[in-house]
N, C-alpha and C positions, 0 to 999 in steps of 0.2 A: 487530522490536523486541527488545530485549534489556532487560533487569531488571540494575539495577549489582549487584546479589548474587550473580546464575548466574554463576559461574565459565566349483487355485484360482480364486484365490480371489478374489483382488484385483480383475480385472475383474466376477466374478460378484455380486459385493456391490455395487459401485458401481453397478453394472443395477439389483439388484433394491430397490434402499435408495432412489434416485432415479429417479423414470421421466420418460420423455422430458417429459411436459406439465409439470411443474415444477421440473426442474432447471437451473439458471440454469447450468451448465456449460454448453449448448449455445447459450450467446451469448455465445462465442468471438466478438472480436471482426472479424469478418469482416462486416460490415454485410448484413442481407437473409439470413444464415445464420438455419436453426434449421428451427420445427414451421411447415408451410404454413399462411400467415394468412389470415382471412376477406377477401372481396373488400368485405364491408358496411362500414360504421360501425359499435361496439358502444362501449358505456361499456365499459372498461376496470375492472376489478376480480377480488377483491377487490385490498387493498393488498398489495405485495412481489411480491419477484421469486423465488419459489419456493425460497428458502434457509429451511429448518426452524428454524437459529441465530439468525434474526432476521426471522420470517416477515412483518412491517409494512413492512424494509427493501426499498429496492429497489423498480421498477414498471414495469409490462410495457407493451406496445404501441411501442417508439421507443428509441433509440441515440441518445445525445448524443455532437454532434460536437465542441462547444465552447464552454465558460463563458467569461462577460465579466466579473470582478465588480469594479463599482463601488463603493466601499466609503469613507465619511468616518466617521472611528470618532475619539472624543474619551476620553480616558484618566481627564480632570474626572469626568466624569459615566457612563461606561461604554458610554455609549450607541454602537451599531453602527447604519450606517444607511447606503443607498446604493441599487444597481441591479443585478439580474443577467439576464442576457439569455443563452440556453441554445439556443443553434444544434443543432438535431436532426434525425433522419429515421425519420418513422413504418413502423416493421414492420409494422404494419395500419392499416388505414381506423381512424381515430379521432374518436367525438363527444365525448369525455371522456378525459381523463388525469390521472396521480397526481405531485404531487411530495413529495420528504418536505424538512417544517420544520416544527421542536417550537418553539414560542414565536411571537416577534417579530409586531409588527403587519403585515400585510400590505394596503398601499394601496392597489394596482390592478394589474393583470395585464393585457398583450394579448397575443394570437397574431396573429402577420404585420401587424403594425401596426393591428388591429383592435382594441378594449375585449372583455375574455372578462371571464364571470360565473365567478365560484371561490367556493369553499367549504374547512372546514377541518373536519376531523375528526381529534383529537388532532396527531399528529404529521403529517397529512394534509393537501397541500393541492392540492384538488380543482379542476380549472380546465376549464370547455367555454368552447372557441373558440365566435366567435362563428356559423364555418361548420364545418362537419367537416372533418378532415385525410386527406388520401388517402394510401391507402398506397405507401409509395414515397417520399413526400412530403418534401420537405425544407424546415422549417416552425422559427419564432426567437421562444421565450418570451420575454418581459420580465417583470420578479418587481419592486415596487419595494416594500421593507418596510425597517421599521427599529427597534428597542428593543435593548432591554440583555440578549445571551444570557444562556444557562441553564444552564452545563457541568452534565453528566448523569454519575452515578456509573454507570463502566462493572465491573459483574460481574467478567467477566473479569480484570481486574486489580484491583480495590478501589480506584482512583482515579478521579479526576474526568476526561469526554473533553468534547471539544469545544473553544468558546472562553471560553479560565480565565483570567481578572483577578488580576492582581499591583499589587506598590505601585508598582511600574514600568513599567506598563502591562497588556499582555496576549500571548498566546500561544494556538497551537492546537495540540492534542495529541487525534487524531480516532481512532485505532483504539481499537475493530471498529465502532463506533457511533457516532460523536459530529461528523460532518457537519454531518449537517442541522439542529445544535445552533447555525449561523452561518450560512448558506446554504440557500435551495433547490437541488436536487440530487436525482441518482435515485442513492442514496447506498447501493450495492453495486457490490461491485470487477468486476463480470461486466459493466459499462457502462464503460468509462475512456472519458475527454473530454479536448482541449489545453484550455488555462486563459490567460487575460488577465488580471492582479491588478491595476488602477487605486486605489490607496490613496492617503488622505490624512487626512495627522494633523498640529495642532499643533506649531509650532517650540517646541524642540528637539528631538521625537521621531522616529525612523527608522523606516518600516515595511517589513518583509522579506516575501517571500515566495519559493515555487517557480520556478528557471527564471531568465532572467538580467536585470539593472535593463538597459531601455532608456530611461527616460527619471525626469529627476527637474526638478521644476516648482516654485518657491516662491513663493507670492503671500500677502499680506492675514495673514502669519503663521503660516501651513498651508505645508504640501509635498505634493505628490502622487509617487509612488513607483510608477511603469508598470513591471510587472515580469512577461514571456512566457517561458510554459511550452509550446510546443507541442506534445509529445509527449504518445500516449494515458498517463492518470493516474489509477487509482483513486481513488475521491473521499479515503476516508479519508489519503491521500500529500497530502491537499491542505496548505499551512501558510499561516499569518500569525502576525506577531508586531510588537506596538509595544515602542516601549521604546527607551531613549536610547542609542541602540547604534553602533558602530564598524563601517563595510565596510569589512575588508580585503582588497584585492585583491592578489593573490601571483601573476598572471600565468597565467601555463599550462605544465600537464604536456602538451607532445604538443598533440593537439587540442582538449583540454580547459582551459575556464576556472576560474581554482580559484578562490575566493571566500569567505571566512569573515563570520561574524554574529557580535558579542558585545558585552556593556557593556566599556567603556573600563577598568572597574577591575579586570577578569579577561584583562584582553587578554593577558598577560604566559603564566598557567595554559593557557588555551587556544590559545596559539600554540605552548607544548609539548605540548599534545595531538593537536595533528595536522600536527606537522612533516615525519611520511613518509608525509604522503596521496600525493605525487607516486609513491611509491614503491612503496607499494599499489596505485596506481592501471595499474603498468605491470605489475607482478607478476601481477592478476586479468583485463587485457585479454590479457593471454601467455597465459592457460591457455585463458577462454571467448570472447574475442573482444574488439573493441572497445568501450572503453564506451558505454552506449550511450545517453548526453544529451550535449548541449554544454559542461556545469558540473556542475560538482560543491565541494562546502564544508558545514560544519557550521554551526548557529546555539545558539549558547548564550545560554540564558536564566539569570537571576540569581536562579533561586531551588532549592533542592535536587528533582529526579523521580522519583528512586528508579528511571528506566527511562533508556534513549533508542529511539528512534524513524527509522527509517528513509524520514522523509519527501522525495518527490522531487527529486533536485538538492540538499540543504539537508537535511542530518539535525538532529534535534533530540537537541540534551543538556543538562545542567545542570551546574554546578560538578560536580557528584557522580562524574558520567560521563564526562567530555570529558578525564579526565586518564588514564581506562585504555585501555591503545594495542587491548586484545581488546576492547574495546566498538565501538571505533572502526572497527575493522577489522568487524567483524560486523555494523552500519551500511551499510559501503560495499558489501560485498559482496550486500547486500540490493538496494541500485541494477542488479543483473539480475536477480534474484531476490527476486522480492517486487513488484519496481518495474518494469520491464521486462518480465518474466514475473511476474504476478500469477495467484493463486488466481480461479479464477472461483465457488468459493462456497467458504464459511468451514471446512468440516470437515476441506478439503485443504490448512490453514495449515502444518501439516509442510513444505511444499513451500517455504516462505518459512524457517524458521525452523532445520531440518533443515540445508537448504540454506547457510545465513549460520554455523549452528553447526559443520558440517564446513571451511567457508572460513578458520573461527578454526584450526581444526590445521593447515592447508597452511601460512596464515603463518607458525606456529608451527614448522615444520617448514623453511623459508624464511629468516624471521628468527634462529633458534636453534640449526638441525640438528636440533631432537628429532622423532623419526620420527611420522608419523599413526598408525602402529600402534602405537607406546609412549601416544602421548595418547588414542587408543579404547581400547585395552587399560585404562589408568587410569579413563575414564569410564563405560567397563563395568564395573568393579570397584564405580564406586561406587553403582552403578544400586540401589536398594532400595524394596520396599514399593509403592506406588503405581507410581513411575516406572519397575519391572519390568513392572509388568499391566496398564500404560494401553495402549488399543489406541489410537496416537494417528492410523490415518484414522479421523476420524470421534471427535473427543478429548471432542465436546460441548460447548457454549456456556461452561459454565463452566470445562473444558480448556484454553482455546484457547492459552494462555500458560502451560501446565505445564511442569515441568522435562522432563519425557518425551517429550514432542514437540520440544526442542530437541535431546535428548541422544541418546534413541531412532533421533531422525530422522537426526540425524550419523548415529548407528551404520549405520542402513539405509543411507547412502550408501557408508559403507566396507564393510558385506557386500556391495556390488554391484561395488565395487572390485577385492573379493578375487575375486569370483565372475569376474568377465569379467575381469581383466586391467589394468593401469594404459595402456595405449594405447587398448583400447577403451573403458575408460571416462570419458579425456578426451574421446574422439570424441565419447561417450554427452553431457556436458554441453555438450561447444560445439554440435553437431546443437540438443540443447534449445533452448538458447537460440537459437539463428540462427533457429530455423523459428518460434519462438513468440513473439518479442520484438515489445513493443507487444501484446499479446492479453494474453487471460485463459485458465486451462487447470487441466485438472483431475487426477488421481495418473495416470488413464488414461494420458491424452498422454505423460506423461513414462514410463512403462511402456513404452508403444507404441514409444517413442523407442529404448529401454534392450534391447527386443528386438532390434529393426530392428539397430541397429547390430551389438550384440552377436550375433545369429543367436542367442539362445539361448532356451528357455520359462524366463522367470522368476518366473512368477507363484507358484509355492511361494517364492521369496524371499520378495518382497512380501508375499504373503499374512504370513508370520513373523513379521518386522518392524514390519510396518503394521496389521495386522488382527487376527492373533491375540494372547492377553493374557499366554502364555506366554513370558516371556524365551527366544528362542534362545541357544546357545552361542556364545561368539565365534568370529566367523570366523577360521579362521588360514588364512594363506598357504600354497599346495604350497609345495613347497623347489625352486629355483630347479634346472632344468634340465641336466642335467650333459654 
C-alpha cells in the first residue's frame, strides 16, 4: 500500500518477543509445518492465530487450500449474498473450528457435505462438523450467508476497510483487517489460499476481481463474472469491485496477461497511468526473477482513496493515484513483495513496504539516471521526529502504515546494499524471492537469506535499522577499488 501523499539483535528479539506456541510466523506455508499437533480432537480456541496486532484475527488448527466464492451482490439495495466453500487440511484432529465474519446473516454450514451446528461470537463464526476432522484431513466448508456489509474503520489508516458502497457500486479495500467484513476466511496473511470469484450482478454492471476472467455468462439480466486466482493469496490481497466498468485488455508483456479495470469516463486518465506497466514489468522480472502470476493490471474505482493498494494481479487506485507513475510502480513491485512473498505476521510489514519503497528508487534511477544514492541520501535528509525513532520491526498496530516503515525500510535495504555489495545484494533479493514465493515469512528469513548469501554477520545491521530507535548514520559507499 502506498498513501497518494508519501512521496544482536535482530534474531534475539524476534525469539524472545514471539515464542514458538504463538507466533504465526511458523506457518510458513509449507502445509503440516510448525509445533507437533495433538493426535485427539480439541475445540480449537481461543480465537486468532497468535498475531498481538490483531489477536481475534486469524485461527489455528487447519491451512486453507482454496476459496470458492459465490457471490450475487445487487448495487439497488447493497445487499451481498451468495456461497463460500473453503477447501482445507486440518493440522490437528478438529471437533471445533473458528472462521472470522463480522456481520452478515449466516444460513447454514456443512462440512463434507454433512449439516454442522455454528455459532457466532462477535466476529466469530464457530462451526462443529457434525463428526470430527482428523488431522491430516483434507476436509470443504460451505458458508451460505448474505446481508448488506459493514466496512469497518481501519486504525491504521483512518479509513474504511473491507467492502465500501459507492453511488456506483462497490469495491474492497481489506488491509490489515477488513476481510472478514465480506467473506468467511481465516483472515491472516500466515494462511494464503487460490481463490475462485463466481460473481453476479445486474446488467449494466461489471464485476472484477483477482486473477484472470474465465468465463462471463449473461441471463435473465444479470451476468455472472468466473474470475481464477490460483495462486496462494493472503486474504486481505483479496478484491471485488462492481461498478459500470470497462476491461481493457492490452495483450501481454512476455508471459503475462495485462488487463485494466475502470469506468468508461476515466479510461482516457488511466490508460496514461499505466502505459509502461509492460516496461516495469520486464525492468523488475530482470532484477528478482519472473513475475510471478499470470496477469497483472490495475482497477480504478471512481471515487477519490487517498491510498492505492497492492491487491493480487489487480491493484487498486482511484483517480487520485492511478495518474502517479511512483505509485504505480510501488504497487507493482508489491506483486513479489508483499504478494508473492507475504509477511507472515503484521509487525514484519517493513518487509512489504520497505521492499516497494526502495523498488521506487531503482525505477527511478532506471527511468531518469538519478542514482539510489542521491534518492536515499534525500530521504534520509528528510527523516525527522517520529520517522527517525520509529523502530519499524515491530512499528505496532497503529504503525503499520507510517512514513518510517516505508522510508526507514528503504533505507535498510540500501545499508545492506552498501554493506554487502551491489552483486551480492541482487543475489540477496532474487535468492528471497525464488525460495519464499507463494509462503509467508518473517524479517528472520530474509536475514537468514541476506547472510547466507552474503557470508557476512549482519545482524548489527538489522538490529540499527530495524530495531533500535536511534537513526544510524547514512551509509556511504568505500570508494571504488583502484
Amino acid at each position: 500500500m502506498r498513501r497518494a501523499l508519501a512521496a544482536l539483535a535482530v534474531l534475539t528479539l524476534i525469539a524472545t518477543a514471539c515464542t514458538d506456541d504463538d507466533d504465526p510466523g511458523n506457518r510458513v506455508e509449507d502445509k503440516g509445518a510448525g509445533v507437533p499437533q495433538p493426535s485427539t480432537p480439541r475445540d480449537v480456541g481461543p480465537a486468532g492465530a497468535g498475531d498481538p496486532y490483531f489477536p481475534t484475527l486469524g485461527n489455528a488448527g487447519y491451512d486453507v487450500e482454496h476459496y470458492t466464492l459465490d457471490l450475487d451482490y445487487d448495487p439497488g439495495t447493497d445487499v451481498l449474498g451468495g456461497t463460500a466453500t473453503i477447501a482445507a487440511e486440518a493440522t490437528e484432529a478438529l471437533e471445533l473450528f473458528h472462521l472470522d465474519l463480522a456481520g452478515m446473516e449466516v444460513a447454514s454450514v456443512t462440512v463434507d457435505g454433512a449439516e454442522a451446528e455454528f455459532d457466532r461470537d462477535n466476529a466469530e463464526l464457530i462451526v462443529t462438523p457434525a463428526q470430527p476432522v482428523g488431522e491430516g484431513t483434507d476436509f470443504t466448508t460451505v458458508v451460505a450467508y448474505s446481508g448488506v456489509p459493514d466496512a469497518a474503520l481501519a486504525d491504521a489508516l483512518g479509513i474504511e476497510v473491507g467492502w465500501v458502497t459507492t453511488d456506483a457500486g462497490a469495491y474492497v479495500l481489506s488491509e490489515p483487517d477488513g476481510a472478514h467484513t465480506w467473506y468467511p476466511v481465516n483472515d491472516h496473511p500466515s494462511d494464503k489460499a487460490g481463490y475462485t470469484f463466481e460473481l453476479t450482478v445486474p446488467d449494466p454492471f461489471v464485476a472484477a476481481a483477482n486473477g484472470v476472467l474465465t468465463e462471463r455468462t449473461t441471463a435473465d439480466g444479470a451476468t455472472t463474472f468466473v474470475w481464477e486466482a490460483p495462486d496462494p493469496m493472503a486474504s486481505y490481497l483479496a478484491i471485488v469491485a462492481v461498478g459500470e466498468f470497462v476491461i481493457d485488455d492490452q495483450g501481454s508483456a512476455g508471459d503475462v496477461s495485462i488487463r485494466n479495470v475502470y469506468p468508461a469516463d476515466i479510461a482516457e486518465a488511466a490508460a496514461r497511468g499505466t502505459e509502461r506497466t509492460p516496461e516495469m514489468l520486464a525492468f523488475f522480472s530482470g532484477k528478482w526473477g519472473p513475475y510471478p502470476f499470470d496477469a497483472y493490471g490495475v482497477l480504478v474505482v471512481d471515487v477519490p482513496l487517498g491510498v492505492a493498494l497492492e491487491t493480487q494481479t489487480l491493484s487498486l487506485f482511484g483517480p487520485d493515484t492511478v495518474g502517479d507513475e511512483i505509485v504505480v510502480v510501488h504497487e507493482l513491485a508489491h506483486q513479489w513483495f508483499g504478494d508473492a512473498v507475504s509477511p507472515a505476521r503484521w509487525r514484519d510489514i517493513w518487509l512489504n513496504e520497505g521492499f516497494a519503497t526502495y523498488a521506487e528508487w531503482m525505477w527511478t534511477q532506471h527511468a531518469d539516471g538519478t542514482p539510489i544514492a542521491q534518492t536515499a541520501k534525500g530521504v534520509y535528509d528528510g527523516l525527522s521526529g517520529e520517522q527517525q525513532s520509529r523502530a519499524i520491526l515491530d512499528p505496532g498496530p497503529d504503525g503499520l502504515f507510517a512514513a518510517a516503515v516505508y522510508e526507514r525500510g528503504g533505507l535498510t535495504l540500501y545499508a545492506l546494499q552498501v554493506e554487502v555489495g551491489d552483486a551480492a545484494f541482487d543475489e540477496i533479493l532474487r535468492t528471497y524471492f525464488e525460495r519464499f514465493n507463494g509462503k509467508s515469512v518473517t524479517t528472520d528469513d530474509f536475514v537468514g537469506v541476506a547472510e547466507e548469501v552474503s557470508g557476512k554477520d549482519l545482524d548489527a545491521l538489522f538490529a540499527a535499522w530495524l530495531v533500535e530507535t536511534d537513526l544510524p548514520p547514512f551509509p556511504k559507499a568505500p570508494p571504488p577499488a583502484s
